[in-house]
KOLSEKE-184743 format. One line per 2 residues: their letters; for each residue x, y, z of C-alpha. Coordinates in pm, 1 decimal. Example, Ala and Ser with C-alpha at 12.3 -4.5 7.8 and 13.67 -1.06 7.14 Angstrom:
AS> 1230.0/-450.0/780.0 | 1367.0/-106.0/714.0
END
This chain:
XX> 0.0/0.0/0.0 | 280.2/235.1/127.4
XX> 432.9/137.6/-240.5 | 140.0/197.1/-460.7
XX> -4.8/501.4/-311.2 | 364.4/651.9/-329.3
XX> 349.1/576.2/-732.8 | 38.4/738.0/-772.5
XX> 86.9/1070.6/-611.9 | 376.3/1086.6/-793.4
XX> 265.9/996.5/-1137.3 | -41.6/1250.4/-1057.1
XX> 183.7/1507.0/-970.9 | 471.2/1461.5/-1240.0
XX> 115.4/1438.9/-1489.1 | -6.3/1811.2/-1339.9
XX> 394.1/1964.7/-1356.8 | 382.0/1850.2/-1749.6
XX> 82.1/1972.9/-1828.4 | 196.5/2295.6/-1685.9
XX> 493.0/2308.3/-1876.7 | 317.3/2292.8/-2208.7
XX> 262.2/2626.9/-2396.6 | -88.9/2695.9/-2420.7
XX> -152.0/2590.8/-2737.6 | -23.9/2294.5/-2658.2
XX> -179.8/2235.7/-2385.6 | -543.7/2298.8/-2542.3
XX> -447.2/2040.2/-2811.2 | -425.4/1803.2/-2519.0
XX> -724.2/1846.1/-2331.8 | -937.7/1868.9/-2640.7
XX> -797.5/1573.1/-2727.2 | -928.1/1418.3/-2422.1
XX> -1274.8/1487.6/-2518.7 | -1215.4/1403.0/-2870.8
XX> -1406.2/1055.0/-2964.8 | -1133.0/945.1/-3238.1
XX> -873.9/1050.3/-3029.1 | -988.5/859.8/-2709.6
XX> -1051.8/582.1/-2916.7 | -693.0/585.9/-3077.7
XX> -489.9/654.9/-2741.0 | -624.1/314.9/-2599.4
XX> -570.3/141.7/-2908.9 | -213.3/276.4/-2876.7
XX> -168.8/250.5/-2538.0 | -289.4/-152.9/-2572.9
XX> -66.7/-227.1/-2817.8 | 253.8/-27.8/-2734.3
XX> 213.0/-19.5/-2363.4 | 113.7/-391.4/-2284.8
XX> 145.0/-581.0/-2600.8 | 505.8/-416.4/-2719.2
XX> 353.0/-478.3/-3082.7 | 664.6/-230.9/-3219.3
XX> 897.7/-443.8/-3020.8 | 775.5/-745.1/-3174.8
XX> 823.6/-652.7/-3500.2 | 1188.1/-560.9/-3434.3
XX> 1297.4/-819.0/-3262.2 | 1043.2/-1098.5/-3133.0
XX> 1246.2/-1253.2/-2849.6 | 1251.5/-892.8/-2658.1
XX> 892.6/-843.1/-2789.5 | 788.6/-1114.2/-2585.7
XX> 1043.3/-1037.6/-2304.0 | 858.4/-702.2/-2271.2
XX> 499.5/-821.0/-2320.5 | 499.1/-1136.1/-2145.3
XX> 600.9/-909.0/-1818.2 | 366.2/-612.1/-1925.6
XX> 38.8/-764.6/-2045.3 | 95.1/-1058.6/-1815.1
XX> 104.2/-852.2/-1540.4 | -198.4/-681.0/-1642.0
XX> -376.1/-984.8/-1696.5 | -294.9/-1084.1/-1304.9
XX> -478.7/-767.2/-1176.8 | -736.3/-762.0/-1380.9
XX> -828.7/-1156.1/-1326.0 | -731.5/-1099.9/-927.9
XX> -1067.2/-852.8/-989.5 | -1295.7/-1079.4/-1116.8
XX> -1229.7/-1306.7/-829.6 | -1286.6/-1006.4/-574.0
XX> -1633.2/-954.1/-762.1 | -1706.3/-1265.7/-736.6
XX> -1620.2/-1434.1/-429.6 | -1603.2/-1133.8/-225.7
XX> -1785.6/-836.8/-389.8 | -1759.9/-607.2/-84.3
XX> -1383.9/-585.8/-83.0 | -1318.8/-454.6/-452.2
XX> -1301.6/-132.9/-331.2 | -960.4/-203.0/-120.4
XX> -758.7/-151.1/-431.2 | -513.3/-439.4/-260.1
XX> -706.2/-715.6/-218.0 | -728.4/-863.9/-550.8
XX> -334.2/-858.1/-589.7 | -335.9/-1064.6/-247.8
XX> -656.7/-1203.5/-328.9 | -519.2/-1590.8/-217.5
XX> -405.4/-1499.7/138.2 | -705.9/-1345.8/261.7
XX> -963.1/-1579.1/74.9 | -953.1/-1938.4/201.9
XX> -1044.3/-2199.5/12.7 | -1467.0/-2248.1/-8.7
XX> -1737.5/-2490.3/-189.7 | -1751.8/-2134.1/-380.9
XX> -1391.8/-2068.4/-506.2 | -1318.6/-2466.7/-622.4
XX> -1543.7/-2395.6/-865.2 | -1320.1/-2077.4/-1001.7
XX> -1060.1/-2388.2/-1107.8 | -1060.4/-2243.3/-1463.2
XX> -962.0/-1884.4/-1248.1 | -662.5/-2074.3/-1099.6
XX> -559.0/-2207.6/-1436.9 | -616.4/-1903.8/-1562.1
XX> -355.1/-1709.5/-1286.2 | -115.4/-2011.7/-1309.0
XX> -53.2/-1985.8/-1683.6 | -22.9/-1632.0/-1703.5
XX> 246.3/-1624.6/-1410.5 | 406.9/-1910.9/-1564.4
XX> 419.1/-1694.6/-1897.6 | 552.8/-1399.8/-1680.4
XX> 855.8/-1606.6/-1547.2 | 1007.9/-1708.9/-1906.7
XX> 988.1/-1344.8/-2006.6 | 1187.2/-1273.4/-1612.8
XX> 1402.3/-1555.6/-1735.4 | 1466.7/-1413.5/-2072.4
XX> 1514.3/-1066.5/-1873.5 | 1798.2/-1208.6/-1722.9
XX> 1952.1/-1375.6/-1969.2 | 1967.2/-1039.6/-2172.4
XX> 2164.4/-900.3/-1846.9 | 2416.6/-1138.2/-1871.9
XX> 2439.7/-1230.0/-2215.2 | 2215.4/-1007.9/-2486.8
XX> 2406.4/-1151.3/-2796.1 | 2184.1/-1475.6/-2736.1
XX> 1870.6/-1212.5/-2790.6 | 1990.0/-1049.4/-3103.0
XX> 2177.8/-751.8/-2908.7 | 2544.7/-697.3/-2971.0
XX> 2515.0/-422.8/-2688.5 | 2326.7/-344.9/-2341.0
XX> 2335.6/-28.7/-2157.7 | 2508.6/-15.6/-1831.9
XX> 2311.1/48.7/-1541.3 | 2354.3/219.4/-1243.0
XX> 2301.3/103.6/-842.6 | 1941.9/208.6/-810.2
XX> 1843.7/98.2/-1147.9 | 1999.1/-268.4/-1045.1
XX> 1824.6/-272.9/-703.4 | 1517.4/-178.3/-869.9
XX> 1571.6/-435.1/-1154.3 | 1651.6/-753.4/-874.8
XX> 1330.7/-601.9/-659.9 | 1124.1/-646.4/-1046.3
XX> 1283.7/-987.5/-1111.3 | 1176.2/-1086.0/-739.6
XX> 836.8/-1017.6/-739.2 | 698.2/-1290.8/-968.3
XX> 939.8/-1569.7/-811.6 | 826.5/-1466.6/-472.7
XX> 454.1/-1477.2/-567.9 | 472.8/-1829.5/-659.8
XX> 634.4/-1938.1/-388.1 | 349.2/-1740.3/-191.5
XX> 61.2/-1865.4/-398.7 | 225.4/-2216.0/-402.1
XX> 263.9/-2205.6/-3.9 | -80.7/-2087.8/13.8
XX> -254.7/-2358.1/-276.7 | -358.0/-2612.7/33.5
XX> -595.8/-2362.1/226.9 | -703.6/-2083.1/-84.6
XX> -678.8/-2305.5/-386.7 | -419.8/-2334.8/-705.8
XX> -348.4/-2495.4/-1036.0 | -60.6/-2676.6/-1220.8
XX> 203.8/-2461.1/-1114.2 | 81.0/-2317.9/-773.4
XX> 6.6/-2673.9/-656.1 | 331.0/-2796.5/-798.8
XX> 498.6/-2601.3/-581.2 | 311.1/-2680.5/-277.4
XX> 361.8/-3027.6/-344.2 | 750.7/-2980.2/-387.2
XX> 842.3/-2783.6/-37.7 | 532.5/-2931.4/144.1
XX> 779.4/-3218.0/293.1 | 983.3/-2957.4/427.6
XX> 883.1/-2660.3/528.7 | 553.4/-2620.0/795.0
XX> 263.8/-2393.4/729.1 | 350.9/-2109.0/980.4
XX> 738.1/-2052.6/837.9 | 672.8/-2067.3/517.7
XX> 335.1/-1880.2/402.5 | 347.4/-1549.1/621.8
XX> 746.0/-1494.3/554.3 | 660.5/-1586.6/138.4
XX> 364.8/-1276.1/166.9 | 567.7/-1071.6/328.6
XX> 840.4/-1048.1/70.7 | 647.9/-1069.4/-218.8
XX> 461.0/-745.1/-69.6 | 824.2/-614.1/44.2
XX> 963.9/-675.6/-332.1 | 620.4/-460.1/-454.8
XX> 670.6/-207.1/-259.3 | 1062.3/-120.2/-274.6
XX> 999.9/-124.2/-686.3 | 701.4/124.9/-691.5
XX> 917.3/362.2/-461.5 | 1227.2/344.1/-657.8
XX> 1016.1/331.3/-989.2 | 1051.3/762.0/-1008.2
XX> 1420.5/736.3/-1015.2 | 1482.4/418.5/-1268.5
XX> 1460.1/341.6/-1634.1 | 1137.5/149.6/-1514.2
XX> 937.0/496.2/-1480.0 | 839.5/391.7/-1847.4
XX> 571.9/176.1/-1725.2 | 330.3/441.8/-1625.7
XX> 519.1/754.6/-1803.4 | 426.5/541.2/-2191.7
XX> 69.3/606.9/-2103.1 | 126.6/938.1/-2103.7
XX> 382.1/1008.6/-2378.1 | 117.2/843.2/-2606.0
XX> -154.0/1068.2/-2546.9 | 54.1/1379.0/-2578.6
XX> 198.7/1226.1/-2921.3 | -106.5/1176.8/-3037.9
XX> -280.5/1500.1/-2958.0 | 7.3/1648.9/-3227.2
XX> 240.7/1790.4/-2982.8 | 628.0/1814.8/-3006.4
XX> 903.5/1915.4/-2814.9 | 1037.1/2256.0/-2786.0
XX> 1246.2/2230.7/-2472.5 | 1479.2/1947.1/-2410.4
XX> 1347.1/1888.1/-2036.0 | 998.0/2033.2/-1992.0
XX> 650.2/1946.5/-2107.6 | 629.2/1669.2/-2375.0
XX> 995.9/1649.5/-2352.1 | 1032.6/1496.7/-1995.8
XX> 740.8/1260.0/-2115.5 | 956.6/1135.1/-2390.5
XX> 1246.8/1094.8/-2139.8 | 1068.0/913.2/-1884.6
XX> 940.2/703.5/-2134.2 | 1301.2/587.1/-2258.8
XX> 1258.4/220.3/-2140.4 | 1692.0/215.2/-2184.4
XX> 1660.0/-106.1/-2394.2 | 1958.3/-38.1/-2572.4
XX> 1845.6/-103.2/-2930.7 | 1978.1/259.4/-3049.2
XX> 2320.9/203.4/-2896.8 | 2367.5/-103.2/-3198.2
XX> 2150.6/92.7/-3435.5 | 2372.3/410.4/-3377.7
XX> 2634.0/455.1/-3676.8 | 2895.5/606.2/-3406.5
XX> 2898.7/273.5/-3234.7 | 3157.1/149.2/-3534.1
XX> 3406.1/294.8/-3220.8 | 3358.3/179.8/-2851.3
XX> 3448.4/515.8/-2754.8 | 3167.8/662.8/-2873.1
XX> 2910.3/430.0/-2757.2 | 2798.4/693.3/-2460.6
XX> 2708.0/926.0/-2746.0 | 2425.6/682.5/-2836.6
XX> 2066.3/790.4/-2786.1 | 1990.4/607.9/-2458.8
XX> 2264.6/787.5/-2260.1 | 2205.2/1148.2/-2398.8
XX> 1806.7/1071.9/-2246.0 | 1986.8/941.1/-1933.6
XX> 2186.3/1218.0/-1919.2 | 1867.4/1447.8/-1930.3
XX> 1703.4/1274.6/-1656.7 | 2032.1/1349.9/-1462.2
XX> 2019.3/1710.3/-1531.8 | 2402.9/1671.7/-1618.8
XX> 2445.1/1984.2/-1848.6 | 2804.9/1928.2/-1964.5
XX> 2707.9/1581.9/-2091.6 | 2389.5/1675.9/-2224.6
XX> 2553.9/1950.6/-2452.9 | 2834.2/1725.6/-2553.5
XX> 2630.6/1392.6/-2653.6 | 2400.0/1663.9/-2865.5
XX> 2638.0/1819.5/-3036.3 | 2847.3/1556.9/-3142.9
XX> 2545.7/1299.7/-3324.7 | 2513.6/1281.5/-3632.6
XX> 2127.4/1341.1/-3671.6 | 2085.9/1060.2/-3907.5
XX> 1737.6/961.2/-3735.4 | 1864.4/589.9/-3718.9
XX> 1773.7/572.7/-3325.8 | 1440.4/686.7/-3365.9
XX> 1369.2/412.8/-3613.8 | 1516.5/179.4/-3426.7
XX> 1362.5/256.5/-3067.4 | 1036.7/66.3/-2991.7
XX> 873.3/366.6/-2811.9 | 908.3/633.8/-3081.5
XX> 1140.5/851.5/-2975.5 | 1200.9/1122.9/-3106.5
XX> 1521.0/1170.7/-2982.1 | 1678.0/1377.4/-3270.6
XX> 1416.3/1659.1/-3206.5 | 1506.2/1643.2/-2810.7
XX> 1907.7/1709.3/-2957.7 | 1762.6/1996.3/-3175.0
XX> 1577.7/2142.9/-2850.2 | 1901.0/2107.9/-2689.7
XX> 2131.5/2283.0/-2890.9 | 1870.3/2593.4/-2939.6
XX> 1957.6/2691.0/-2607.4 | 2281.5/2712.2/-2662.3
XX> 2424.9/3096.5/-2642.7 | 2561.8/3196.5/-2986.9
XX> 2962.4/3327.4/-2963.7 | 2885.6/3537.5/-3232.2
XX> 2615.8/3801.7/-3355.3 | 2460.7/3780.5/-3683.9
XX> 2366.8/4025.5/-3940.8 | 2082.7/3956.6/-4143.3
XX> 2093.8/4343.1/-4318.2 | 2224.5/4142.9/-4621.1
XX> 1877.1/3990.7/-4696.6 | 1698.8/4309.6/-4777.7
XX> 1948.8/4367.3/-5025.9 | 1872.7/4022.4/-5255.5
XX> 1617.7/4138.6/-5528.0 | 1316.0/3880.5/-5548.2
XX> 1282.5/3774.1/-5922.4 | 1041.7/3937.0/-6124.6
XX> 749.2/3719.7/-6152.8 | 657.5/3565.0/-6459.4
XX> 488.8/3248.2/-6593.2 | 737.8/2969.0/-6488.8
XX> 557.1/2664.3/-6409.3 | 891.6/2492.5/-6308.2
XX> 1219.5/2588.0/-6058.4 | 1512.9/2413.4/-5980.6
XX> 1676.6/2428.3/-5697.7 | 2034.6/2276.7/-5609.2
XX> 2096.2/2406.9/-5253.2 | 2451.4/2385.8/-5159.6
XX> 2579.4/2053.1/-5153.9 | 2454.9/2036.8/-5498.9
XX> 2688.3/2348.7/-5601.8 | 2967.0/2193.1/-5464.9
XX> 2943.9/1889.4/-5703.4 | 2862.9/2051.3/-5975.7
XX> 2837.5/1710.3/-6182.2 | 2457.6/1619.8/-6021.8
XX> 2321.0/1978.8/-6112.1 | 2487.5/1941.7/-6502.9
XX> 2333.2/1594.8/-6504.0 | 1990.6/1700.1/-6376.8
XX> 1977.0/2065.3/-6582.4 | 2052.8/1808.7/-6919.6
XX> 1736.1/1578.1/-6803.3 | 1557.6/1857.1/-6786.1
XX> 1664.8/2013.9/-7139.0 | 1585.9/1691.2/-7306.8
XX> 1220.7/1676.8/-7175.1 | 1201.1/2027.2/-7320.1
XX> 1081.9/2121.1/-6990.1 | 1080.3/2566.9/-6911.2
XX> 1242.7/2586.5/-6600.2 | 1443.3/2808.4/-6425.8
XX> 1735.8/2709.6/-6195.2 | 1642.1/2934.3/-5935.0
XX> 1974.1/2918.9/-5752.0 | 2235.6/2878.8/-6064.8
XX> 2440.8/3164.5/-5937.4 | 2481.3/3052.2/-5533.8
XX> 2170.2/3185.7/-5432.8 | 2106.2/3119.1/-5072.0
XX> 2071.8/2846.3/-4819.5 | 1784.1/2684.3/-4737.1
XX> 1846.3/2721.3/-4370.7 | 1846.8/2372.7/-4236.3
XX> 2223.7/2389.2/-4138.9 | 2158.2/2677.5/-3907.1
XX> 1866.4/2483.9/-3792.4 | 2076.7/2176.2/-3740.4
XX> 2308.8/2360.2/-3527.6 | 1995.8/2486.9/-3296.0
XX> 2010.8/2822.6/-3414.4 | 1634.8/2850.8/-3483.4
XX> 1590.7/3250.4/-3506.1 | 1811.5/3247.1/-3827.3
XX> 1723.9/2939.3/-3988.2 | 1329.3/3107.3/-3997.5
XX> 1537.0/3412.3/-4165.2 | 1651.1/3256.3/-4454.7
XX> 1359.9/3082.1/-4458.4 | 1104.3/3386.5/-4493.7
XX> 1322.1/3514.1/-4773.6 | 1393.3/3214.7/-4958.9
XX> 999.0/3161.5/-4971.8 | 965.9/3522.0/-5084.4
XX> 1163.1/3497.5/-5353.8 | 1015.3/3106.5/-5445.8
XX> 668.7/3251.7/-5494.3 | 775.2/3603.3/-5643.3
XX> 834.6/3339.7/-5974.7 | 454.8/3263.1/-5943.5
XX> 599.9/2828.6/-6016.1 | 369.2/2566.3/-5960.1
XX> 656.0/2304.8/-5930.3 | 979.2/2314.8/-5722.4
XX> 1248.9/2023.4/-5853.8 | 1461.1/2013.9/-5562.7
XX> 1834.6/1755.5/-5580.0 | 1948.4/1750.8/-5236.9
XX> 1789.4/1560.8/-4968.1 | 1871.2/1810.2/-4706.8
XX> 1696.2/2117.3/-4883.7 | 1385.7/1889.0/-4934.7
XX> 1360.0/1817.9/-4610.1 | 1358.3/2163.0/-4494.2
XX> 1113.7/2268.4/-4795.2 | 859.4/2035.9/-4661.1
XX> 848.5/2058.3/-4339.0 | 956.0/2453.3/-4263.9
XX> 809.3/2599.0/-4530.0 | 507.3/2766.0/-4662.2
XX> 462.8/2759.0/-4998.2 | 57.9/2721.6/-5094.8
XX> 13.2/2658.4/-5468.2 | 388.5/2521.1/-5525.2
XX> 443.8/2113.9/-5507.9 | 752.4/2045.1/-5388.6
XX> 925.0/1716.3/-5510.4 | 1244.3/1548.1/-5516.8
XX> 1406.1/1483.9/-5827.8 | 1396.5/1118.0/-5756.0
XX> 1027.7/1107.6/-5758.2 | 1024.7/1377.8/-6045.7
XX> 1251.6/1193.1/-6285.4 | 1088.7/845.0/-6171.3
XX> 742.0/999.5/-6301.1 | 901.0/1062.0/-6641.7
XX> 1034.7/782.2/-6713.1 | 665.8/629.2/-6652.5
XX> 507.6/884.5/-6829.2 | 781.6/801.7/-7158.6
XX> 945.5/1062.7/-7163.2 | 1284.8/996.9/-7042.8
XX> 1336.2/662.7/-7240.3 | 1599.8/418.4/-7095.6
XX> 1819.1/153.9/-7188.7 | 1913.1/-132.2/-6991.2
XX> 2272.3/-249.4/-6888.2 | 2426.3/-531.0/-6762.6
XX> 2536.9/-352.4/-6417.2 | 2468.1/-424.1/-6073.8
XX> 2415.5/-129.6/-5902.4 | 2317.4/-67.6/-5516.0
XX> 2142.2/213.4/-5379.0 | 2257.0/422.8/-5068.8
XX> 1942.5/531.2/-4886.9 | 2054.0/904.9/-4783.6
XX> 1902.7/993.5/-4444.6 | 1722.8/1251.9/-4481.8
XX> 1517.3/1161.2/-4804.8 | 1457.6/802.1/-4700.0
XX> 1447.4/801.0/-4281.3 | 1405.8/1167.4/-4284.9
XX> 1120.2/1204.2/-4545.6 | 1008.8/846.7/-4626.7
XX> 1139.7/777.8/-4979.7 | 1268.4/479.3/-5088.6
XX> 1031.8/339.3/-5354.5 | 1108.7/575.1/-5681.5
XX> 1485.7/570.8/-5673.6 | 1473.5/204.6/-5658.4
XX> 1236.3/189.9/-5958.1 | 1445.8/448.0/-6099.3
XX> 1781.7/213.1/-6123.8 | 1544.8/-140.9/-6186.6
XX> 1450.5/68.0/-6511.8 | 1838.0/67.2/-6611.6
XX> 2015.4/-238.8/-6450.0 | 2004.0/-508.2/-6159.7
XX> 1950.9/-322.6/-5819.2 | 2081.7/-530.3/-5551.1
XX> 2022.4/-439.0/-5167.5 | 2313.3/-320.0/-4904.7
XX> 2305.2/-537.5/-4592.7 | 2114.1/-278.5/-4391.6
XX> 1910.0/-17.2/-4652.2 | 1572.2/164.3/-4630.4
XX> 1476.8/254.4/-4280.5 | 1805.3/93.8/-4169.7
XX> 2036.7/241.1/-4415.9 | 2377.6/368.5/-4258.9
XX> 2467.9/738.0/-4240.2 | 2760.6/792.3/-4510.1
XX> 2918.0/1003.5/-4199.8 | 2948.1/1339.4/-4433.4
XX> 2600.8/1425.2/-4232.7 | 2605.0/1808.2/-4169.6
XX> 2406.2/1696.1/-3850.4 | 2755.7/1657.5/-3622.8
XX> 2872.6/1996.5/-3526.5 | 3195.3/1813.9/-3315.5
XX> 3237.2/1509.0/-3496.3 | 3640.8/1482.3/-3568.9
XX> 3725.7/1359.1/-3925.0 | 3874.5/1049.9/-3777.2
XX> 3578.0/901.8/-3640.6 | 3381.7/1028.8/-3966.9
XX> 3549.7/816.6/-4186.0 | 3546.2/467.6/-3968.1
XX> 3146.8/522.7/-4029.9 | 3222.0/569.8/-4372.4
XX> 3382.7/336.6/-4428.2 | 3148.6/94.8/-4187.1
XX> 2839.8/221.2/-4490.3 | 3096.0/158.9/-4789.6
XX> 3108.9/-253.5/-4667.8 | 2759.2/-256.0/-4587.7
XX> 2703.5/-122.3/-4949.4 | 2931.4/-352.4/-5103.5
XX> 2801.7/-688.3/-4925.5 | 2613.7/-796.2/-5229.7
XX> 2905.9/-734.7/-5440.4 | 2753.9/-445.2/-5690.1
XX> 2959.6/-294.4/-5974.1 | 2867.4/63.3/-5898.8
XX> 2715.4/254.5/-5611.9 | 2404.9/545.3/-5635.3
XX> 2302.9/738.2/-5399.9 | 2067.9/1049.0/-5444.2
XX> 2221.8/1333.3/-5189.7 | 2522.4/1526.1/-5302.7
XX> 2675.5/1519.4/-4928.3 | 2632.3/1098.4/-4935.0
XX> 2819.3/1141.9/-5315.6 | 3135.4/1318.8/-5254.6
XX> 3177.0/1093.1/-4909.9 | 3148.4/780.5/-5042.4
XX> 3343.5/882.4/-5360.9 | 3643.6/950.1/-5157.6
XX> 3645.7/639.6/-4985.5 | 3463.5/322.0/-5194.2
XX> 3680.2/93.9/-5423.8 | 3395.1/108.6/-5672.0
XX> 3256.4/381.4/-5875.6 | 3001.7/564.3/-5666.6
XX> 2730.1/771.0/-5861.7 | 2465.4/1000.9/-5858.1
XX> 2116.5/902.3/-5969.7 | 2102.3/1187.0/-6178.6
XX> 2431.3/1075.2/-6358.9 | 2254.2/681.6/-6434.0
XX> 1968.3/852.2/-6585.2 | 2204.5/1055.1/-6818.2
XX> 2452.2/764.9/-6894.1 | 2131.6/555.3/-6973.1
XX> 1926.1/759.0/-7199.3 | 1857.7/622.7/-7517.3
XX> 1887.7/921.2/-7718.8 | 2228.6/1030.5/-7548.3
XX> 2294.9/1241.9/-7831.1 | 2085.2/1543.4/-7744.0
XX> 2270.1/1547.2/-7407.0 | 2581.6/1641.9/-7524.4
END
């Protein structure tokens, strides 16, 4: 009781203090989403499948999906059959929210509850279930190759005495139901167990002791639960209805922030996931610590693990909960103080185009101007399809912003970004081409252009080629394509450049592509990143790419290009370049 009542003042509480924290829009968005039907309706859903089932952990890797939902849902299950039998057998003690957990010590045996047998089956399977996913628990400790995990996180003393008290409780309650299966009934497993240390242990020194420190092992993990990685238990509930009432984070530590890092379950799967794990000395850069180190309120740390990742997104794909993890690092660096001031007096001097009837722009950004050979391959694609465009940023033009943005400085980034959208619909286009991954991203999330369609010239030059009018020929090359970050993980495209290269030759896959591809280490993401540890992930993505043993390599992001090309034994190419190499009428290209 002491245990339980602790837990929920303080999940009440920590609930109010977030809450608080939101900004008032956000915070509308959340309570009208508690009287929203669909909502309601969808936050169970979630909450059933994430919270108890671990449907997302499943799917990633089914031994820990089990682990994790044979404890959760299992232990659900317990309470809410422990329930039924307080309805039933003795309706006028539901209401002591303890007695259906101990349920078998204070109801003895009657004519009534032998007939529950199927109840006692019931209880027995489900805590036999519950002990293989303890035993698979501790296996992991010791050993979490043998579930599919090269890595674990290291945990500290609370979080251990916490874990043992966790790992004790379901031991100790068979032992205490088994004790007790003579005088308040049992099954298979209970009885078992009764039957086994009947011959030597007597009634009075085993069943009171057995109740004892199953309720002792209870309580000592609900009071620690605040201060462990097991505050995900009740925190999930919460971090899915916040997620799904649309709200984000804007501060690393308050609001729907500290939901998302009590939530952090510290399962470890982003530590293997994380590209800067090719070096064990950057393994505490890895997701999981940087939300540990938030929790601790360790500022140093905090600032260090944020600016050094690589914002490739590959934790968030890989973590179970949904963590957004790369948005918490964004939050993060925001706040820090800039060394410098900046003058933005520069952008009232750039004259926005005069507007005329262009249905079509082009835009490079600047990873594209510094490989020049993507924008010359892509400008000739576009001449052949006699399509009027202009190439809005031929001359250098400006950034799209999303490196400030990268490097938290927020104010600036939404600059550059009112200007560049000035001078985008001054041209009165309907279409914006755009060749780097990077400026897509940022043109479709941060900006506002109504009337323009923004698309990557992947999906662009993929429609062509279905429509006709970029005719290819086929070869007898085995290419493999190099999933760049932001346009696959970051904006969900992986289907057209594919299509794209099966059009032309034999695409083969890298050992880990699509959601799993691995960063090319060039990422503009890393503001500390030494070029030393860039290159061992380089090179780390080069043998993934080559483990099917293609001729050439294509990627579709000028920053993935000029990595790899400095670093891959093969030719490494630009999608754009293919297309050109591959047309059948070549000769108007040249």
């Amino acid at each position: 009781m002491v245990g339980m009542v602790f837990i929920l003042v303080y999940c009440l509480l920590g609930l109010i203090k977030m809450i608080y924290q939101l900004p008032i829009r956000d915070r509308n968005k959340f309570l009208l989403s508690l009287i929203t039907p669909t909502l309601i309706f969808k936050n169970i859903k979630d909450i059933l499948l994430t919270v108890l089932l671990h449907v997302k952990m499943w799917k990633k890797n089914p031994l820990l999906g089990f682990m994790h939902s044979s404890i959760a849902f299992g232990w659900f299950c317990i309470i809410i059959i422990g329930h039924i039998e307080t309805l039933i057998y003795v309706p006028h003690r539901v209401k002591l929210f303890y007695y259906p957990i101990f349920f078998r010590y204070f109801v003895m045996s009657t004519h009534e509850t032998v007939r529950g047998a199927f109840l006692c089956f019931l209880m027995d399977s489900i805590l036999l279930i519950i002990l293989l996913g303890i035993a698979l628990a501790v296996i992991k400790r010791i050993r979490s190759s043998i579930l599919g995990m090269r890595r674990t996180t290291k945990q500290s003393l609370i979080n251990n005495v916490a874990m043992i008290a966790l790992w004790s409780i379901f031991p100790l309650r068979l032992l205490a139901e088994g004790f007790t299966a003579g005088i308040s009934g049992g099954s298979f497993l209970t009885k078992g167990v009764s039957d086994l240390f009947g011959n030597f242990f007597s009634n009075d020194l085993k069943i009171l002791p057995s109740w004892w420190a199953y309720s002792i092992s209870l309580g000592v993990f609900f009071v620690l639960l605040p201060w462990t990685r097991y505050m995900h238990i009740p925190t999930e509930a919460i971090y899915i209805m916040f997620k799904n009432a649309g709200i984000k984070a804007s501060h690393p530590t308050k609001g729907y922030a500290l939901a998302e890092i009590y939530t952090c379950p510290s399962c470890g799967l982003c530590i293997d996931a994380c590209p800067m794990g090719t070096q064990k000395k950057n393994l505490p850069y890895s997701s999981v610590y940087f939300i540990r180190q938030l929790r601790n309120k360790n500022k140093e740390k905090i600032e260090e693990i944020a600016n050094k990742c690589l914002m490739c997104g590959k934790c968030v794909e890989a973590c179970p909960q949904g963590l957004d993890s790369v948005a918490l690092k964004l939050a993060q660096r925001s706040l820090i103080k800039p060394n410098t001031k900046n003058d933005f007096s520069y952008l009232s001097r750039i004259e926005l185009p005069k507007a005329k009837p262009e249905k079509v722009l082009y835009y490079a950004g600047c990873m594209t101007q510094l490989t020049p050979t993507i924008s010359r391959s892509v400008t000739k694609l576009l001449d052949i399809m006699n399509v009027d465009y202009n190439f809005i940023d031929e001359e250098g033009g400006m950034c799209c912003g999303r490196p400030m943005l990268l490097a938290g400085k927020t104010y600036e980034a939404e600059r550059i970004v009112r200007k560049n959208s000035d001078m985008i619909l001054a041209t009165g286009a309907s279409t914006l081409i755009v060749s780097c991954p990077i400026c897509y991203k940022m043109f479709k999330e941060k900006y506002n252009l109504p009337g323009i369609n923004i698309i990557n010239y992947t999906e662009y030059f993929d429609q062509k080629v279905k429509e006709g009018k970029l005719p290819l020929k086929s070869t007898n090359k085995k290419y493999v394509y190099h999933d760049p970050c932001e346009l696959g993980r970051g904006s969900g495209i992986y289907k057209q450049p594919r299509e794209i290269i099966a059009n032309i030759g034999y695409l083969v896959e890298a050992d880990e592509s699509k959601n799993k591809s691995i960063c090319c280490g060039g990422s503009l993401g890393s503001l500390t990143l030494s070029y030393e540890d860039r290159t061992h992930i380089t090179d780390l993505a080069v043998r993934n790419l080559l483990f099917n043993k293609p001729d050439e390599i294509v990627t579709a992001c000028p920053l993935c290009y000029k990595t790899f090309s400095n670093n891959s034994p093969i030719k490494v190419k630009d999608i754009s370049q293919i297309l050109v190499e591959n047309i059948t009428n070549n000769n108007k290209l040249s």
